[in-house]
DRENDO-1510 file (C-alpha; in Angstrom, 1 decimal, always signed):
<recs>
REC; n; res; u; v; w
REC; 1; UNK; +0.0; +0.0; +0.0 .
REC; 2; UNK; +1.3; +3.1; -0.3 .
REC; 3; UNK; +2.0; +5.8; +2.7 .
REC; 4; UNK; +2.2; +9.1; +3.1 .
REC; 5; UNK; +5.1; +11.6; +4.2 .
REC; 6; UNK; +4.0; +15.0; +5.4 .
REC; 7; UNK; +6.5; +17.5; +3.5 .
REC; 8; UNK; +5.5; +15.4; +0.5 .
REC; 9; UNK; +1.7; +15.5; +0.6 .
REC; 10; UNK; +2.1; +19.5; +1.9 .
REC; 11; UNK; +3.7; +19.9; -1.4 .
REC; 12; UNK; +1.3; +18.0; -3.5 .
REC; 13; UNK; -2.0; +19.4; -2.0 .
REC; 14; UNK; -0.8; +22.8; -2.1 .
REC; 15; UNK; -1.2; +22.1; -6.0 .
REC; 16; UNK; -4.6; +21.4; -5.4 .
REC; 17; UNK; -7.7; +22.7; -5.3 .
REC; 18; UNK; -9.5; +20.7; -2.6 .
REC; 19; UNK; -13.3; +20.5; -2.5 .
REC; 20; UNK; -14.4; +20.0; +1.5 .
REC; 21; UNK; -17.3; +18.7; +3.4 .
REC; 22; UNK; -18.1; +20.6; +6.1 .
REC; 23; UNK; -21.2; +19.2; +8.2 .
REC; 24; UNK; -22.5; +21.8; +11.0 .
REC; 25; UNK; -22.2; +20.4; +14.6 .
REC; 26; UNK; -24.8; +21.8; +16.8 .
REC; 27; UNK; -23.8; +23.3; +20.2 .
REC; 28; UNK; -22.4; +20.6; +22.6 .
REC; 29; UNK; -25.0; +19.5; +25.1 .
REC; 30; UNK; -23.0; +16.9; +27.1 .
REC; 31; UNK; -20.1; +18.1; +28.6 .
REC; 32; UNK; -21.3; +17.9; +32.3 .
REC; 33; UNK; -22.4; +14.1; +32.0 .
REC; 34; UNK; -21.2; +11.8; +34.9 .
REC; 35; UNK; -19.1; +8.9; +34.2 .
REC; 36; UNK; -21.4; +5.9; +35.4 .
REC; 37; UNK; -25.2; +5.0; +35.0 .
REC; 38; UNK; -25.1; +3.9; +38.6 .
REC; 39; UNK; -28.3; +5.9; +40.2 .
REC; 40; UNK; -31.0; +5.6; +43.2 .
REC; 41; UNK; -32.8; +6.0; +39.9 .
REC; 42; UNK; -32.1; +2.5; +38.3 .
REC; 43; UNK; -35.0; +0.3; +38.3 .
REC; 44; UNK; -37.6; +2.3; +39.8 .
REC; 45; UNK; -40.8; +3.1; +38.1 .
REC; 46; UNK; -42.6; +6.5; +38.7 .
REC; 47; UNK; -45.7; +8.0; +37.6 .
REC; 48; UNK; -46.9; +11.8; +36.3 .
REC; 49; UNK; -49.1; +13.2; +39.1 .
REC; 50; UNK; -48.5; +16.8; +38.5 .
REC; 51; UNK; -46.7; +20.1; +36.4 .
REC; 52; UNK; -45.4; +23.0; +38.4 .
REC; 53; UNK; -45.2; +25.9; +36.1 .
REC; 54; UNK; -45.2; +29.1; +37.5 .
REC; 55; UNK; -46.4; +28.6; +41.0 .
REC; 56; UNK; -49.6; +26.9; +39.5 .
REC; 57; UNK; -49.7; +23.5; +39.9 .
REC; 58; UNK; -51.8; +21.2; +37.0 .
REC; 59; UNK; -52.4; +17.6; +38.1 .
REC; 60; UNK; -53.5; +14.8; +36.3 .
REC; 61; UNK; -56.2; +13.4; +36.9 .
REC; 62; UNK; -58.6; +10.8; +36.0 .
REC; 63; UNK; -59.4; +12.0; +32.4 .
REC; 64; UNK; -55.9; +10.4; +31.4 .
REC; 65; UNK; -55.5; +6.8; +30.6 .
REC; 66; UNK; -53.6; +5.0; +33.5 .
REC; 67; UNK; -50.8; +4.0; +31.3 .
REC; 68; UNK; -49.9; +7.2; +30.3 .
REC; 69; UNK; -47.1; +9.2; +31.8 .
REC; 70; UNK; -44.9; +6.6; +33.3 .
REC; 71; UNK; -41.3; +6.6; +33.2 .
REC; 72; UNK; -38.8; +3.4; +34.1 .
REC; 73; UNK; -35.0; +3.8; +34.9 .
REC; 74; UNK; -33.5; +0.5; +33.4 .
REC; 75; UNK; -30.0; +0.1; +35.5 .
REC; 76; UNK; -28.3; +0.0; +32.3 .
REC; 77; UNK; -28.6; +4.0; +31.8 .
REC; 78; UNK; -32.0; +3.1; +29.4 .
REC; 79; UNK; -35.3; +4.5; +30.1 .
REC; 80; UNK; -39.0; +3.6; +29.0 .
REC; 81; UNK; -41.9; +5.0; +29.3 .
REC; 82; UNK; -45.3; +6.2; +28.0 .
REC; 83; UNK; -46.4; +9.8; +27.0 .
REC; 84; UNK; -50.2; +10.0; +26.8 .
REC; 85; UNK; -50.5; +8.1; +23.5 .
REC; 86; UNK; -47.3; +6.9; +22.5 .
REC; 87; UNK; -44.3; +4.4; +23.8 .
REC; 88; UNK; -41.0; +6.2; +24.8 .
REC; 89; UNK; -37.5; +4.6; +25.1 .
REC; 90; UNK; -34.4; +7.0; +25.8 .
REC; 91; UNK; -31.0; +6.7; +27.8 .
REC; 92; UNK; -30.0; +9.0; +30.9 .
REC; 93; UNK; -27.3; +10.4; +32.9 .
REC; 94; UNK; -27.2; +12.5; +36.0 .
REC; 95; UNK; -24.7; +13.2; +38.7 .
REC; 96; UNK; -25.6; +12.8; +42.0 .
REC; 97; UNK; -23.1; +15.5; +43.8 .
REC; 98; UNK; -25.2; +18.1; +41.7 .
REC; 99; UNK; -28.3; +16.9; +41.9 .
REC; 100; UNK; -27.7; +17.2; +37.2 .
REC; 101; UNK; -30.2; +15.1; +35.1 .
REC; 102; UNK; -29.8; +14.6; +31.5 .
REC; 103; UNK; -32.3; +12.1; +29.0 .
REC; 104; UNK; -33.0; +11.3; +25.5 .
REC; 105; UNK; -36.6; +10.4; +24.6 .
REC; 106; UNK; -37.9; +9.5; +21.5 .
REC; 107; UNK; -41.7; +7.8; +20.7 .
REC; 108; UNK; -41.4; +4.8; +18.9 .
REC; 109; UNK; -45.0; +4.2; +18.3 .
REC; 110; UNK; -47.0; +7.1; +15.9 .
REC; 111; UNK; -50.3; +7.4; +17.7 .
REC; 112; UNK; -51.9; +10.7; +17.5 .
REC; 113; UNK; -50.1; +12.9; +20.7 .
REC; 114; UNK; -52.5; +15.6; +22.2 .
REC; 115; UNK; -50.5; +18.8; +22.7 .
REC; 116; UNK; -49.8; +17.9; +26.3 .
REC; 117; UNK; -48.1; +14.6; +25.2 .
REC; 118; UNK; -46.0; +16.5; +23.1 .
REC; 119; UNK; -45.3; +18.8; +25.9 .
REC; 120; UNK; -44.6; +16.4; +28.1 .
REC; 121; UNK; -41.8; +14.8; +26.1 .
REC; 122; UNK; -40.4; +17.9; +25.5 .
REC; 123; UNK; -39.8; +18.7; +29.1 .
REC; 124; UNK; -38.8; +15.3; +29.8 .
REC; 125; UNK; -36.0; +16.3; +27.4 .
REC; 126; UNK; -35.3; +20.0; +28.6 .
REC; 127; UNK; -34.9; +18.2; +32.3 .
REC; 128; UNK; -31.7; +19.6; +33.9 .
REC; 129; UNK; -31.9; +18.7; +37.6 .
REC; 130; UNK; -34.0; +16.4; +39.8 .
REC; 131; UNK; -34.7; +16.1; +43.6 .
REC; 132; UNK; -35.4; +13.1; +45.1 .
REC; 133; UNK; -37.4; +12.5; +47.9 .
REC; 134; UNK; -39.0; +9.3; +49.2 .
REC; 135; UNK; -41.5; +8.5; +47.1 .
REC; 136; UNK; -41.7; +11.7; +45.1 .
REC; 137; UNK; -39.4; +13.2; +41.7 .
REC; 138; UNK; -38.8; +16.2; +40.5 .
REC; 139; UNK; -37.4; +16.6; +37.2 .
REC; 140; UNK; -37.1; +20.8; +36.5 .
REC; 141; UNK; -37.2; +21.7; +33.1 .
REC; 142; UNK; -36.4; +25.5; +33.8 .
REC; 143; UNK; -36.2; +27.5; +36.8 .
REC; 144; UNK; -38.6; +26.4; +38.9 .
REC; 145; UNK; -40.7; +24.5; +37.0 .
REC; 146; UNK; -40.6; +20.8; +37.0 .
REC; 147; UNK; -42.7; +17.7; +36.4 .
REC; 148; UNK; -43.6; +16.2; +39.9 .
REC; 149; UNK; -43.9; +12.4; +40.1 .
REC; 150; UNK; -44.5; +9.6; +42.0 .
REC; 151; UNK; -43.1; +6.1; +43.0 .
REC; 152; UNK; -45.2; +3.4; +41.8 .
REC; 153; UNK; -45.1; -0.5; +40.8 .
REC; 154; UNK; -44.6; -1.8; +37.4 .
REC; 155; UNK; -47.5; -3.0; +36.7 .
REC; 156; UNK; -46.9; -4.0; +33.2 .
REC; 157; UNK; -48.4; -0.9; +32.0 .
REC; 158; UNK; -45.6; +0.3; +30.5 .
REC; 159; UNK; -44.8; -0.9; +27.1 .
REC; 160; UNK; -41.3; -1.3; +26.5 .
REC; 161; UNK; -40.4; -0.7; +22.8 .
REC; 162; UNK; -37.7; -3.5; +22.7 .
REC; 163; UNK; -37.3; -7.1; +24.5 .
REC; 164; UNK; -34.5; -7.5; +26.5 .
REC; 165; UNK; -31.9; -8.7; +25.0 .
REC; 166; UNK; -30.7; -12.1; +25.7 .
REC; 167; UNK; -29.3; -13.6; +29.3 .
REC; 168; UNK; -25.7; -14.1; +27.5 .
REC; 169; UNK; -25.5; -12.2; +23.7 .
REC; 170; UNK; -23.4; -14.1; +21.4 .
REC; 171; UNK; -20.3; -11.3; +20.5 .
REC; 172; UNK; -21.6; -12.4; +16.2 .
REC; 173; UNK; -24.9; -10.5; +15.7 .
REC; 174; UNK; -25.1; -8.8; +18.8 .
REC; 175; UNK; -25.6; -5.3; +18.2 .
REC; 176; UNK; -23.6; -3.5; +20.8 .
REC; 177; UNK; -23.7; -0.3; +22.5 .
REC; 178; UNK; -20.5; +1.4; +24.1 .
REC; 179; UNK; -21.0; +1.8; +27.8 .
REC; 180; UNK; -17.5; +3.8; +28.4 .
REC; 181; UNK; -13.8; +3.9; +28.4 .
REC; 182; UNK; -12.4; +1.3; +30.7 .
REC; 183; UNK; -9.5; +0.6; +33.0 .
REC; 184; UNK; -7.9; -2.7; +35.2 .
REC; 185; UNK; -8.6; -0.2; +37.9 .
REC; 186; UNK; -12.4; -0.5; +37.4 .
REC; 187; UNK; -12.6; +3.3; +36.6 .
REC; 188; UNK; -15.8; +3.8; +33.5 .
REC; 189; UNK; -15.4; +6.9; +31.9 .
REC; 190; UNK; -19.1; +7.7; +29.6 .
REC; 191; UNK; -18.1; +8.5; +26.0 .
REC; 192; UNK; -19.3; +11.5; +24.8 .
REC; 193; UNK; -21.9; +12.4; +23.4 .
REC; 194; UNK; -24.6; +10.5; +25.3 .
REC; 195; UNK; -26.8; +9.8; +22.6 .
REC; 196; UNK; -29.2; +7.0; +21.9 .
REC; 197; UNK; -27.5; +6.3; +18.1 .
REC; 198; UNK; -24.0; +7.0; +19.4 .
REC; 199; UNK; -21.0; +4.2; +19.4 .
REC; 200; UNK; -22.7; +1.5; +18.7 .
REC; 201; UNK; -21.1; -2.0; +16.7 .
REC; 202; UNK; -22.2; -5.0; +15.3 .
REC; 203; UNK; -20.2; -7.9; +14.1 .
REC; 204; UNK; -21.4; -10.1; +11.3 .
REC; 205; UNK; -20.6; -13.7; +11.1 .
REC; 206; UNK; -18.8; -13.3; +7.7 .
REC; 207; UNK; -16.2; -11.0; +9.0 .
REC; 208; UNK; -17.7; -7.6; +8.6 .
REC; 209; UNK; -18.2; -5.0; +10.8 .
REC; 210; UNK; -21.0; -2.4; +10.9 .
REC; 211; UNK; -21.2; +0.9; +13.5 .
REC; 212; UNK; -21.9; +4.5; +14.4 .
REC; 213; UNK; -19.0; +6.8; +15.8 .
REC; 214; UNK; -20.3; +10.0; +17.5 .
REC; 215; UNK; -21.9; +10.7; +14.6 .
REC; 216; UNK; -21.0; +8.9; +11.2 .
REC; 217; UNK; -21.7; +5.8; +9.6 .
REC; 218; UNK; -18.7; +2.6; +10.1 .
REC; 219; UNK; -17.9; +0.0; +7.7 .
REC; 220; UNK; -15.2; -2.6; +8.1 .
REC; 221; UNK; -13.7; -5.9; +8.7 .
REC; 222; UNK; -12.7; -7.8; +11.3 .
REC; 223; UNK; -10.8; -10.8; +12.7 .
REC; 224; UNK; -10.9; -13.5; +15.2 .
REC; 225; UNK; -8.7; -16.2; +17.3 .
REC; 226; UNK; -11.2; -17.5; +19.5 .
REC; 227; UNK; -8.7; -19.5; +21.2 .
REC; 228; UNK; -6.4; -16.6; +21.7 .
REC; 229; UNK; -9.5; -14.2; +22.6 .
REC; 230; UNK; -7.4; -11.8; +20.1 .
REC; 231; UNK; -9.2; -9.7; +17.9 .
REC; 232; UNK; -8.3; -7.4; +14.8 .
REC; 233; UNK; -10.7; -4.6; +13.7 .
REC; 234; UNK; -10.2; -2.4; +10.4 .
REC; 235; UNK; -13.1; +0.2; +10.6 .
REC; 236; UNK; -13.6; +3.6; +9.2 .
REC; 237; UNK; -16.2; +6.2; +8.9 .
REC; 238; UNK; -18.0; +6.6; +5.3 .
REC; 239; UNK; -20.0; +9.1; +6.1 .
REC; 240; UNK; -18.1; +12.8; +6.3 .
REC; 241; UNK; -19.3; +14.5; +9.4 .
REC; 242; UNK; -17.2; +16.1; +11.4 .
REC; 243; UNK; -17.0; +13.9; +14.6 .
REC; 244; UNK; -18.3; +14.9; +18.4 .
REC; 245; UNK; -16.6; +15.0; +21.4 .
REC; 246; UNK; -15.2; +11.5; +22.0 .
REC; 247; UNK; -15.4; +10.8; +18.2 .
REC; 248; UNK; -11.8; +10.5; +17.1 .
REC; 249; UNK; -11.1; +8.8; +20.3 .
REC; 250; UNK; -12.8; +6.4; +20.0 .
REC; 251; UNK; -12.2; +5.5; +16.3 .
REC; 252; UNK; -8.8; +4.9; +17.1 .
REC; 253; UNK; -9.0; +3.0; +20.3 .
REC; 254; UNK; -11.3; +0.5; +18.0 .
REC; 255; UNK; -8.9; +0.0; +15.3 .
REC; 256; UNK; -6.0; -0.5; +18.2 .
REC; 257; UNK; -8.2; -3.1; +19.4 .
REC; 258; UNK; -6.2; -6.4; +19.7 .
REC; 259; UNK; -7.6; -8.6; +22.6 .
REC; 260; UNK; -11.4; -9.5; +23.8 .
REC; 261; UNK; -13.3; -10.7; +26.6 .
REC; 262; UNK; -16.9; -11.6; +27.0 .
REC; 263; UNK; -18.7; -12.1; +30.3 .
REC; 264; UNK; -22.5; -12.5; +30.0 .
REC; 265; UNK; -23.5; -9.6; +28.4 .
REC; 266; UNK; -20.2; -7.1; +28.5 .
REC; 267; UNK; -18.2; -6.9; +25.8 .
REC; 268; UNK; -14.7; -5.5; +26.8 .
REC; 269; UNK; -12.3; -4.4; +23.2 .
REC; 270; UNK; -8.8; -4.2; +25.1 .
REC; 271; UNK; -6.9; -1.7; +23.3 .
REC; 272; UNK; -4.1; -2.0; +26.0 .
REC; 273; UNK; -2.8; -4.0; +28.0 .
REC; 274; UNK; -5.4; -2.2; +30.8 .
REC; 275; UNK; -7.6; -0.5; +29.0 .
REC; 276; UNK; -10.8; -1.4; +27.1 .
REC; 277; UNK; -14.0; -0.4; +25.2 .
REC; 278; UNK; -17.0; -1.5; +27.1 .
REC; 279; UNK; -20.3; -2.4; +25.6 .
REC; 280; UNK; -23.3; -4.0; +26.4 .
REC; 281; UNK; -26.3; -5.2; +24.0 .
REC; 282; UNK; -28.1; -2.0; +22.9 .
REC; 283; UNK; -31.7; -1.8; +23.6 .
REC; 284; UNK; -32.9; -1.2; +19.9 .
REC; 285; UNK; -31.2; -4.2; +18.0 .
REC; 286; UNK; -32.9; -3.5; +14.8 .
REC; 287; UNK; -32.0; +0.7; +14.0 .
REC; 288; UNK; -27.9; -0.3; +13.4 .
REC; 289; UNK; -28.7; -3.8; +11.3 .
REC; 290; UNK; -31.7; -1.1; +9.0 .
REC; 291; UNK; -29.1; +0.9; +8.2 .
REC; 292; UNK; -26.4; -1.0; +6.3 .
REC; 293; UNK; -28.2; -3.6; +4.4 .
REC; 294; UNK; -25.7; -4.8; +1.9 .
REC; 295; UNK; -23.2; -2.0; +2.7 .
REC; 296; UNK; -21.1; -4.7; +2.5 .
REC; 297; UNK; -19.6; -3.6; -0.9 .
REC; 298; UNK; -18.4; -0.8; -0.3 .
REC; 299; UNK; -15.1; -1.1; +1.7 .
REC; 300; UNK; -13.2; -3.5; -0.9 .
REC; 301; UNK; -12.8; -1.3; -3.7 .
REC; 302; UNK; -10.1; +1.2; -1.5 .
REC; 303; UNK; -6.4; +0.5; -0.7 .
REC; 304; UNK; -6.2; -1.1; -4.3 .
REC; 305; UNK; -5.0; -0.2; -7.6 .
REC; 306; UNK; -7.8; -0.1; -10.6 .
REC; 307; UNK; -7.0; -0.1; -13.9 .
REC; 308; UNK; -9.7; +1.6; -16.6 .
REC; 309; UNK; -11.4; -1.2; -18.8 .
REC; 310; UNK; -13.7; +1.9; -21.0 .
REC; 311; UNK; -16.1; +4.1; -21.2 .
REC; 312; UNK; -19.4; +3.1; -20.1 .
REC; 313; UNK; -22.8; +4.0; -21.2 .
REC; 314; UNK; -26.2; +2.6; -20.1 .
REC; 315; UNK; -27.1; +0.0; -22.8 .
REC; 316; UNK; -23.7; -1.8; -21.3 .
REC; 317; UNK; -21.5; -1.1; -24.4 .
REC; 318; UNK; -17.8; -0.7; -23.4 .
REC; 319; UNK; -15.3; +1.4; -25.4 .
REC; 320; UNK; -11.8; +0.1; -24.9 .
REC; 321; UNK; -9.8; +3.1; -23.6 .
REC; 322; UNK; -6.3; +4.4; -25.2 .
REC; 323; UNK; -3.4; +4.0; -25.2 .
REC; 324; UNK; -3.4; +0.7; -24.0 .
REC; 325; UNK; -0.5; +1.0; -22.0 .
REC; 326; UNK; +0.2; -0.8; -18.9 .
REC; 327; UNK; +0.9; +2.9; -17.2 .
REC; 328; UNK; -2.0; +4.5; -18.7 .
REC; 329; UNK; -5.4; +5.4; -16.6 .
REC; 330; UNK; -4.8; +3.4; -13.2 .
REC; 331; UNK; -6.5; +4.9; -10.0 .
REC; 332; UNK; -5.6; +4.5; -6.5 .
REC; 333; UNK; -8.1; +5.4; -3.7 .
REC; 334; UNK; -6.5; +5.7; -0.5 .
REC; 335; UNK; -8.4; +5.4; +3.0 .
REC; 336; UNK; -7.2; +8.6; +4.0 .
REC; 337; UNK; -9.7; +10.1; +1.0 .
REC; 338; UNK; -6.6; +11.1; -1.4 .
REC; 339; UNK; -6.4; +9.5; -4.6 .
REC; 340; UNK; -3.0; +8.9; -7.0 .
REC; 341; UNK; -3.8; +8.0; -10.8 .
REC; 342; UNK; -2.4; +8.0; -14.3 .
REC; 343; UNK; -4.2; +9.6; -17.3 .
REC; 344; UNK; -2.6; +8.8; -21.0 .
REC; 345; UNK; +0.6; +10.2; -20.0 .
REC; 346; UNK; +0.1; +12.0; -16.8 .
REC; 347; UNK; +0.2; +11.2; -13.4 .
REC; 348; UNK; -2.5; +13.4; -10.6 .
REC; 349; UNK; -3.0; +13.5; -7.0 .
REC; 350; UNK; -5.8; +15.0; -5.8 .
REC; 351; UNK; -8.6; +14.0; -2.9 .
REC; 352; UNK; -12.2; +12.7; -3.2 .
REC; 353; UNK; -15.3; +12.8; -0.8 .
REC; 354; UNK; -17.7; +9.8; -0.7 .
REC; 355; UNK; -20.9; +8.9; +1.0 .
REC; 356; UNK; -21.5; +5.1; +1.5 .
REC; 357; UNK; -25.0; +4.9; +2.2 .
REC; 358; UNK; -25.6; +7.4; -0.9 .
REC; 359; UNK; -23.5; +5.8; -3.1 .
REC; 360; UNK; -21.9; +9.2; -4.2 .
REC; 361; UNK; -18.2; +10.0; -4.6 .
REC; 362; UNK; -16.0; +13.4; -6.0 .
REC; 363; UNK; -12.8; +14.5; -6.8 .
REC; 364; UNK; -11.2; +17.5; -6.0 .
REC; 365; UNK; -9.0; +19.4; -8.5 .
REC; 366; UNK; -6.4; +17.3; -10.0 .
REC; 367; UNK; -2.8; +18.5; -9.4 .
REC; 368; UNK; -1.5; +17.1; -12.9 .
REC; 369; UNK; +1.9; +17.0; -14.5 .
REC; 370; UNK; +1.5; +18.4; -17.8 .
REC; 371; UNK; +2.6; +16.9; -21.1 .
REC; 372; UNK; +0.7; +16.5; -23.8 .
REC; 373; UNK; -2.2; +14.0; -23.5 .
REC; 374; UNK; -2.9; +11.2; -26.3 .
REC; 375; UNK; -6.0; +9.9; -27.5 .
REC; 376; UNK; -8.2; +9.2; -24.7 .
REC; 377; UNK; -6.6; +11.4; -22.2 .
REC; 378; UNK; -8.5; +14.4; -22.4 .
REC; 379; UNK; -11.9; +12.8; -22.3 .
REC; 380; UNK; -10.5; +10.8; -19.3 .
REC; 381; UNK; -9.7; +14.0; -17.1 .
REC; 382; UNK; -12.7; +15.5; -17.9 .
REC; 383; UNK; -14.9; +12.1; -17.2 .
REC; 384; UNK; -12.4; +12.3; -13.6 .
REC; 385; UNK; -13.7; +15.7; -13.2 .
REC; 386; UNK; -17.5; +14.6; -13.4 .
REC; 387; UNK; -17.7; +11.8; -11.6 .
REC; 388; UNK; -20.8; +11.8; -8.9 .
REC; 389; UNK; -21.6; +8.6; -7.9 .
REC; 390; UNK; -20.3; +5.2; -8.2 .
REC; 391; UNK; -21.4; +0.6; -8.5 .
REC; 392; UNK; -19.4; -1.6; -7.0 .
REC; 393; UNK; -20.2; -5.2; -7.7 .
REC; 394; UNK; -17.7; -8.3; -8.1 .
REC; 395; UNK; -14.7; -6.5; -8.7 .
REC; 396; UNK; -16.0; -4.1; -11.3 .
REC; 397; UNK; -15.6; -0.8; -9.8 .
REC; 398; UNK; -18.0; +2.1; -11.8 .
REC; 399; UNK; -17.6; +5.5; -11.4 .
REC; 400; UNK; -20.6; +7.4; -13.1 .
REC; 401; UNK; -19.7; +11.3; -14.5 .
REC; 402; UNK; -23.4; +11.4; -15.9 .
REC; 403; UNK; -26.9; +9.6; -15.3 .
REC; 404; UNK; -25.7; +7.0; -17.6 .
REC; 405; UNK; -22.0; +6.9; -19.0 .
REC; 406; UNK; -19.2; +6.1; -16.7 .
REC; 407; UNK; -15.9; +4.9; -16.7 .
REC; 408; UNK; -15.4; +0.9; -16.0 .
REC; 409; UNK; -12.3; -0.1; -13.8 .
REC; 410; UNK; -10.9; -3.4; -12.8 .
REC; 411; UNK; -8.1; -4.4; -10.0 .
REC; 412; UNK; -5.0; -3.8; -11.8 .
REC; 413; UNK; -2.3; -6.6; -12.1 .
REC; 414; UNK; +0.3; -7.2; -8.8 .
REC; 415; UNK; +3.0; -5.8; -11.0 .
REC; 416; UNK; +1.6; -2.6; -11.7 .
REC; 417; UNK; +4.0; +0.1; -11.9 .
REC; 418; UNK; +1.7; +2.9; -10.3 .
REC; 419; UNK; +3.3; +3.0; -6.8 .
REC; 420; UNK; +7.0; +3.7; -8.7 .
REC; 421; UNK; +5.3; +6.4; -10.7 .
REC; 422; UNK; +4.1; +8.0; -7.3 .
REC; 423; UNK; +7.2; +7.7; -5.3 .
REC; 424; UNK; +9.1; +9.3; -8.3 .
REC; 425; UNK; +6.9; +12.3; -9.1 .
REC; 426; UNK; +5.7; +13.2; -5.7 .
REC; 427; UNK; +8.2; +11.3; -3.1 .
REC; 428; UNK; +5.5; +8.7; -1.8 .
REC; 429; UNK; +7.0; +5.6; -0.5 .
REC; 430; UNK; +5.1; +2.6; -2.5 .
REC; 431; UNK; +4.0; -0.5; -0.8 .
</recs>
């Protein structure tokens, strides 16, 4: 493969003109959230008696159903509940020294919410502190205002949105859900942000592995030693948003992943000899699994060489593209999102963006030696230039520059002399 050196690829992008993806990141929410789940909170189930909003207080009375406006604090830092219409199931946080309270609701049934439903979930989400006292909980949603309720059974009243998982969750298909950054000293630290979506990993039998960072989509592969309990994880966002808080942290500590262990239902990725990723099964096993069916094209076609069969159009005719010289048209997409290539007689760097679960890739401006191109080499560069979108199926790469014409590439031989090219015109070390 072939790696990067820094004065090099200052030199080479400075030649280019790079297009960038910039996704907006919202104000950060999270900063003040504790580092366990364990709360006087867990496992208790309470229910709605009354509003305090300023200095009036608005019970509820008989005229609501009596399976509306329950919550229940799962130990695990999940929460159900019931508005007035509509199932609830969130995650929460709060710190005990400060009396802090932070959750994440979202209905997960569509019945028709009456205004106060909707209000209700919305302070539920706005809560910032709570009191507890006996049997009675206060979560204030600003100032002095707060929803007042009370300790009752579960009755079974509350629907929960998802089963419980299983007693032990095999480590294959289990979708799991980061719990924190651990240590030998027993020390969890919560990953930021605490969202419901946030960090969570699945492992497919065939050696694929699917997850959410902070905020992007993961694709990758993975390997096993069961024997060992070693494990080897290549992951990497394909999505483009910038990532949150713990994001980059946690991206790397996956991929330095190298040892496992599974007790009942923790997962522990040891990324040193001390310290680990801890997950348990997440609540919702069916959100992560909807999102990436058949994804599993997409990783293969980076890291490798492609040579250019033709030009493509939609009724599957293929012009032959030339010269056909061994040197001529090869592309090589790195990981990093830079790309090396030949055209007819040139060789170009430049950088590309790509989105996965749209199926769209770009280049950037192509910094391009400059001799004279032959035959096809003009119509190559400007096809480069084009490209939107690409197909990847059975080791035909297709990279479209219109609805319906597109240029065809297969995996170039072992012997190609790409990575010599590279080193010689813009110092990168070949693999």
């Amino acid at each position: 493969m072939i790696t990067t050196r820094k004065n090099n690829r200052r030199w080479l992008l400075a030649s280019l003109a790079v297009s960038v993806l910039l996704v907006a990141v919202a104000c950060d929410r999270y900063e003040w959230l504790p580092s366990t789940v364990d709360t006087p909170l867990a496992g208790t189930v309470w229910k709605l008696e009354a509003v305090v909003s300023s200095d009036t207080i608005k019970t509820v009375g008989s005229e609501v159903s009596e399976k509306s406006y329950r919550l229940l604090f799962d130990p695990a830092g999940y929460a159900y509940g019931r508005s007035a219409n509509n199932d609830l199931f969130g995650e929460y946080a709060f710190e005990e020294q400060k009396n802090t309270f932070h959750s994440e609701f979202q209905p997960m049934t569509y019945a028709l919410e009456p205004p106060e439903g909707e209000l209700f979930i919305q302070r539920l989400n706005n809560a910032w502190r709570y009191e507890l006292s006996g049997d009675v909980l206060r979560l204030y949603f600003s100032g002095n205002e707060c929803l007042h309720f009370r300790a009752t059974e579960d009755d079974g009243t509350i629907e929960r949105v998802f089963a419980d998982p299983p007693e032990a969750a095999p480590l294959k298909g289990t979708v799991w859900k980061l719990e924190g950054f651990g240590s030998s000293e027993g020390k969890l630290v919560t990953a930021k942000p605490f969202t419901i979506r946030a960090y969570q990993l699945l492992f497919e039998p065939g050696g694929k592995a699917y997850g959410i960072s902070s905020g992007n989509h993961l694709l990758g592969e993975y390997a096993l030693n069961d024997a060992l309990r070693t494990i080897d994880i290549d992951i990497e966002a394909v999505t483009e948003a910038m990532e949150r808080q713990d994001g980059y942290v946690y991206l790397e500590r996956l991929n330095n992943a190298g040892r496992y262990e599974q007790t009942d239902n923790i997962l522990r990725l040891y990324y040193s000899d001390t310290e680990y990723l801890q997950y348990r099964p997440a609540a919702d096993q069916n959100y992560l699994k909807g999102i990436f069916p058949g994804l599993s094209q997409y990783v293969p076609f980076k890291d490798k060489v492609w040579k250019l069969e033709g030009f493509g159009a939609g009724g599957g005719a293929l012009t032959a593209a030339q010269p056909n010289d061994e040197k001529a048209y090869l592309l090589y997409l790195q990981k990093s999102l830079n790309a090396f290539g030949t055209t007819s007689v040139n060789t170009f760097g430049t950088e590309y963006t790509m989105d996965a679960t749209q199926g769209t890739l770009a280049f950037g401006a192509l910094g391009i030696t400059k001799m004279n191109e032959q035959k096809d080499g003009k119509r190559y560069v400007d096809c480069l230039s084009r490209v939107s979108r690409y197909q990847f199926d059975n080791a035909t790469l297709r990279l479209y520059y219109s609805d319906t014409e597109y240029l065809q590439y297969r995996p170039a031989p072992d012997d190609n002399p790409l990575g010599k090219i590279i080193e010689k015109l813009f110092g990168e070390q070949a693999w």
